[in-house]
C-alpha positions as CSV (number, residue, x, y, z in Angstrom):
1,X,0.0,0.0,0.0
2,X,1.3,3.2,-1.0
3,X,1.3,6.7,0.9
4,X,-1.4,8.8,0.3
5,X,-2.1,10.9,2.6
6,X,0.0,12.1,5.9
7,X,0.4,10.3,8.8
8,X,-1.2,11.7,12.1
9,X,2.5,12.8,13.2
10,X,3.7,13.5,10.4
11,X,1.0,16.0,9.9
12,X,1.8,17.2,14.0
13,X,5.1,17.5,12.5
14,X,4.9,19.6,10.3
15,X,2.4,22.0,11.7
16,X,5.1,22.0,15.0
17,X,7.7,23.7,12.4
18,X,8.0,27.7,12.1
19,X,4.2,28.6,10.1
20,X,5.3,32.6,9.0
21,X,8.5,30.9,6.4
22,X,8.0,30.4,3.0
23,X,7.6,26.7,1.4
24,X,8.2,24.5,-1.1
25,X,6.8,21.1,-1.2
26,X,8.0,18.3,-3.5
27,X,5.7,16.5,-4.5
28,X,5.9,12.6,-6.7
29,X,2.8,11.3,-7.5
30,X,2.4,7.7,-9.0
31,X,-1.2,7.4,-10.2
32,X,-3.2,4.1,-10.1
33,X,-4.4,2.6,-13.4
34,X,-7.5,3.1,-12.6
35,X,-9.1,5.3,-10.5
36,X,-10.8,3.9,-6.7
37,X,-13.3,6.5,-6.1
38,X,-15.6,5.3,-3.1
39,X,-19.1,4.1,-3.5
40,X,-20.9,6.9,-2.2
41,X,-18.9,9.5,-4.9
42,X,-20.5,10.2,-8.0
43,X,-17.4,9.2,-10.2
44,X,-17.2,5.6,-8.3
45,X,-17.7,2.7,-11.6
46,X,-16.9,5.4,-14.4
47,X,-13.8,4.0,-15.5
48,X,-11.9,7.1,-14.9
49,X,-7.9,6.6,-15.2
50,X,-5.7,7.1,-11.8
51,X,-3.9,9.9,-14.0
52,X,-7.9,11.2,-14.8
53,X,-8.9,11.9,-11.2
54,X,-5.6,13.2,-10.4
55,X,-6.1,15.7,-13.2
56,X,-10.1,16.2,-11.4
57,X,-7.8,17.0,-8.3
58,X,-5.5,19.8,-9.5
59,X,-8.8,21.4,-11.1
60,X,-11.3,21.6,-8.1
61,X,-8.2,22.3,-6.2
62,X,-6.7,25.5,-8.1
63,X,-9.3,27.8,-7.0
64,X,-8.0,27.3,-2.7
65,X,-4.4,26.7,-4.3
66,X,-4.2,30.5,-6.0
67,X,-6.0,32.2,-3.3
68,X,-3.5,31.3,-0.2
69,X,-0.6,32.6,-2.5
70,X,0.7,29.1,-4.1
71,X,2.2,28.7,-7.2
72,X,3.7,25.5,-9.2
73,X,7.9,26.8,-9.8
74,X,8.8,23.5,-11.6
75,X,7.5,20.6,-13.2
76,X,9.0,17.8,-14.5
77,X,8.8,14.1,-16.5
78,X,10.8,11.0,-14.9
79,X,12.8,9.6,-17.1
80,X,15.3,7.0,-14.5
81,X,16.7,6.5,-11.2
82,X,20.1,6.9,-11.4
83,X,20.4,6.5,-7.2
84,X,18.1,4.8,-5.5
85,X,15.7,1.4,-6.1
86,X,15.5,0.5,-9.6
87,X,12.0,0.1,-9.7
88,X,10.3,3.9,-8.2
89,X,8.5,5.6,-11.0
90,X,7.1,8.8,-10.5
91,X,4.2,9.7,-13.1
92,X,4.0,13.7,-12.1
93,X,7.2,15.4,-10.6
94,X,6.8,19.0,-9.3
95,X,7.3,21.5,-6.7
96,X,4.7,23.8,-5.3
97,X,5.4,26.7,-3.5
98,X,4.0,28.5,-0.6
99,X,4.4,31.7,0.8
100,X,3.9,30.5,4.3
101,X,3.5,27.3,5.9
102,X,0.6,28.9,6.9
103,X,-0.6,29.2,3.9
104,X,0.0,25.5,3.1
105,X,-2.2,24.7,6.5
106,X,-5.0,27.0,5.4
107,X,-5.4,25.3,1.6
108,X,-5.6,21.5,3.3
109,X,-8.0,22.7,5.8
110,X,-10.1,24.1,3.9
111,X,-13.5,23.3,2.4
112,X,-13.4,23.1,-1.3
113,X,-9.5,21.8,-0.9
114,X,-11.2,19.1,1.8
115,X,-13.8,17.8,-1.1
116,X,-11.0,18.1,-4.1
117,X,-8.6,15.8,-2.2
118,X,-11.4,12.6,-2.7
119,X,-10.5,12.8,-6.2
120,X,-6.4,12.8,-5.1
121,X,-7.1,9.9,-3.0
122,X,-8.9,8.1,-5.6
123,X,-6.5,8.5,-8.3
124,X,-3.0,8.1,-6.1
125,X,-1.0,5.0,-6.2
126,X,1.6,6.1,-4.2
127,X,3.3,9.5,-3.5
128,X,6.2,12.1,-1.4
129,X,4.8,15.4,-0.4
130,X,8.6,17.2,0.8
131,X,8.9,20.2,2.9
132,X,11.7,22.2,2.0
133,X,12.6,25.7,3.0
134,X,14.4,27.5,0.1
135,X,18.4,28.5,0.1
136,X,20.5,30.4,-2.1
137,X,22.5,28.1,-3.9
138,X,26.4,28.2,-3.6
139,X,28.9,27.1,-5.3
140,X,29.3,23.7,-5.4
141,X,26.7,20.5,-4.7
142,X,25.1,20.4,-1.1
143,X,26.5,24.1,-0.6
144,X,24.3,27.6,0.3
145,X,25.3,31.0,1.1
Protein backbone atom coordinates (compact mmCIF):
# COMPACT_ATOMS: atom_id res chain seq x y z
CA UNK A 1 0.00 0.00 0.00
CA UNK A 2 1.27 3.21 -1.04
CA UNK A 3 1.29 6.70 0.89
CA UNK A 4 -1.44 8.78 0.27
CA UNK A 5 -2.11 10.95 2.55
CA UNK A 6 -0.04 12.13 5.87
CA UNK A 7 0.42 10.27 8.80
CA UNK A 8 -1.19 11.73 12.14
CA UNK A 9 2.54 12.76 13.23
CA UNK A 10 3.73 13.50 10.41
CA UNK A 11 1.01 15.99 9.92
CA UNK A 12 1.84 17.21 14.00
CA UNK A 13 5.06 17.53 12.54
CA UNK A 14 4.90 19.63 10.32
CA UNK A 15 2.41 21.95 11.72
CA UNK A 16 5.08 22.03 14.95
CA UNK A 17 7.68 23.67 12.41
CA UNK A 18 8.03 27.73 12.10
CA UNK A 19 4.25 28.63 10.14
CA UNK A 20 5.31 32.56 8.95
CA UNK A 21 8.50 30.95 6.37
CA UNK A 22 8.03 30.41 2.98
CA UNK A 23 7.62 26.66 1.39
CA UNK A 24 8.22 24.53 -1.06
CA UNK A 25 6.76 21.13 -1.23
CA UNK A 26 8.01 18.27 -3.52
CA UNK A 27 5.68 16.55 -4.54
CA UNK A 28 5.91 12.61 -6.71
CA UNK A 29 2.82 11.26 -7.53
CA UNK A 30 2.40 7.74 -9.03
CA UNK A 31 -1.18 7.38 -10.20
CA UNK A 32 -3.23 4.06 -10.12
CA UNK A 33 -4.44 2.65 -13.45
CA UNK A 34 -7.54 3.15 -12.64
CA UNK A 35 -9.15 5.27 -10.46
CA UNK A 36 -10.76 3.94 -6.74
CA UNK A 37 -13.26 6.46 -6.06
CA UNK A 38 -15.57 5.28 -3.14
CA UNK A 39 -19.05 4.07 -3.46
CA UNK A 40 -20.90 6.91 -2.17
CA UNK A 41 -18.85 9.50 -4.94
CA UNK A 42 -20.47 10.19 -8.01
CA UNK A 43 -17.37 9.21 -10.23
CA UNK A 44 -17.24 5.62 -8.25
CA UNK A 45 -17.67 2.70 -11.63
CA UNK A 46 -16.89 5.41 -14.39
CA UNK A 47 -13.80 4.04 -15.51
CA UNK A 48 -11.93 7.12 -14.87
CA UNK A 49 -7.89 6.61 -15.16
CA UNK A 50 -5.65 7.14 -11.85
CA UNK A 51 -3.87 9.88 -14.01
CA UNK A 52 -7.93 11.19 -14.83
CA UNK A 53 -8.93 11.87 -11.19
CA UNK A 54 -5.59 13.16 -10.40
CA UNK A 55 -6.07 15.66 -13.16
CA UNK A 56 -10.06 16.24 -11.43
CA UNK A 57 -7.83 17.00 -8.32
CA UNK A 58 -5.52 19.78 -9.46
CA UNK A 59 -8.78 21.37 -11.07
CA UNK A 60 -11.33 21.63 -8.13
CA UNK A 61 -8.16 22.34 -6.20
CA UNK A 62 -6.73 25.46 -8.12
CA UNK A 63 -9.31 27.78 -6.96
CA UNK A 64 -7.96 27.34 -2.75
CA UNK A 65 -4.39 26.70 -4.30
CA UNK A 66 -4.24 30.54 -5.96
CA UNK A 67 -6.02 32.22 -3.26
CA UNK A 68 -3.47 31.29 -0.17
CA UNK A 69 -0.64 32.62 -2.52
CA UNK A 70 0.65 29.07 -4.13
CA UNK A 71 2.24 28.65 -7.22
CA UNK A 72 3.66 25.48 -9.17
CA UNK A 73 7.88 26.77 -9.81
CA UNK A 74 8.78 23.52 -11.58
CA UNK A 75 7.50 20.57 -13.24
CA UNK A 76 9.02 17.77 -14.53
CA UNK A 77 8.81 14.11 -16.54
CA UNK A 78 10.78 10.96 -14.87
CA UNK A 79 12.77 9.63 -17.10
CA UNK A 80 15.34 7.03 -14.48
CA UNK A 81 16.66 6.54 -11.18
CA UNK A 82 20.13 6.86 -11.42
CA UNK A 83 20.39 6.52 -7.23
CA UNK A 84 18.11 4.80 -5.46
CA UNK A 85 15.74 1.43 -6.05
CA UNK A 86 15.54 0.45 -9.55
CA UNK A 87 11.97 0.08 -9.67
CA UNK A 88 10.32 3.91 -8.18
CA UNK A 89 8.52 5.56 -11.01
CA UNK A 90 7.10 8.75 -10.54
CA UNK A 91 4.23 9.67 -13.14
CA UNK A 92 3.96 13.66 -12.05
CA UNK A 93 7.21 15.43 -10.65
CA UNK A 94 6.79 18.97 -9.34
CA UNK A 95 7.29 21.46 -6.70
CA UNK A 96 4.71 23.81 -5.28
CA UNK A 97 5.39 26.70 -3.55
CA UNK A 98 3.97 28.46 -0.65
CA UNK A 99 4.38 31.73 0.77
CA UNK A 100 3.92 30.45 4.26
CA UNK A 101 3.50 27.31 5.94
CA UNK A 102 0.63 28.88 6.89
CA UNK A 103 -0.61 29.22 3.90
CA UNK A 104 -0.04 25.50 3.06
CA UNK A 105 -2.24 24.65 6.55
CA UNK A 106 -5.04 26.96 5.42
CA UNK A 107 -5.41 25.34 1.61
CA UNK A 108 -5.60 21.53 3.30
CA UNK A 109 -8.01 22.73 5.76
CA UNK A 110 -10.14 24.05 3.86
CA UNK A 111 -13.48 23.25 2.40
CA UNK A 112 -13.37 23.15 -1.28
CA UNK A 113 -9.51 21.77 -0.92
CA UNK A 114 -11.25 19.08 1.79
CA UNK A 115 -13.80 17.83 -1.07
CA UNK A 116 -11.02 18.12 -4.11
CA UNK A 117 -8.64 15.84 -2.19
CA UNK A 118 -11.36 12.64 -2.75
CA UNK A 119 -10.46 12.85 -6.24
CA UNK A 120 -6.41 12.79 -5.06
CA UNK A 121 -7.10 9.90 -2.99
CA UNK A 122 -8.90 8.06 -5.61
CA UNK A 123 -6.52 8.54 -8.30
CA UNK A 124 -3.03 8.07 -6.11
CA UNK A 125 -1.00 4.96 -6.20
CA UNK A 126 1.63 6.10 -4.23
CA UNK A 127 3.33 9.49 -3.46
CA UNK A 128 6.18 12.05 -1.42
CA UNK A 129 4.78 15.37 -0.41
CA UNK A 130 8.64 17.17 0.82
CA UNK A 131 8.87 20.19 2.87
CA UNK A 132 11.73 22.20 2.02
CA UNK A 133 12.59 25.70 2.98
CA UNK A 134 14.40 27.48 0.09
CA UNK A 135 18.36 28.45 0.07
CA UNK A 136 20.54 30.37 -2.09
CA UNK A 137 22.48 28.14 -3.94
CA UNK A 138 26.40 28.21 -3.58
CA UNK A 139 28.90 27.10 -5.34
CA UNK A 140 29.29 23.73 -5.37
CA UNK A 141 26.74 20.50 -4.72
CA UNK A 142 25.06 20.43 -1.10
CA UNK A 143 26.47 24.13 -0.62
CA UNK A 144 24.32 27.55 0.31
CA UNK A 145 25.35 31.05 1.12
Amino acid sequence: MGSIDPERSQFEAFKALPRDAPVDMLNLVRVKALADYPADHPNHGKGMSGLEAYRAYGRYSASVFTRVGGRQIWSGRFENVLIGPTDERWDIAFIAAYPTAGAFLEMVTDPVYREAVKHRQAGVEDSRLIRMAGLAPGKGFGEAD
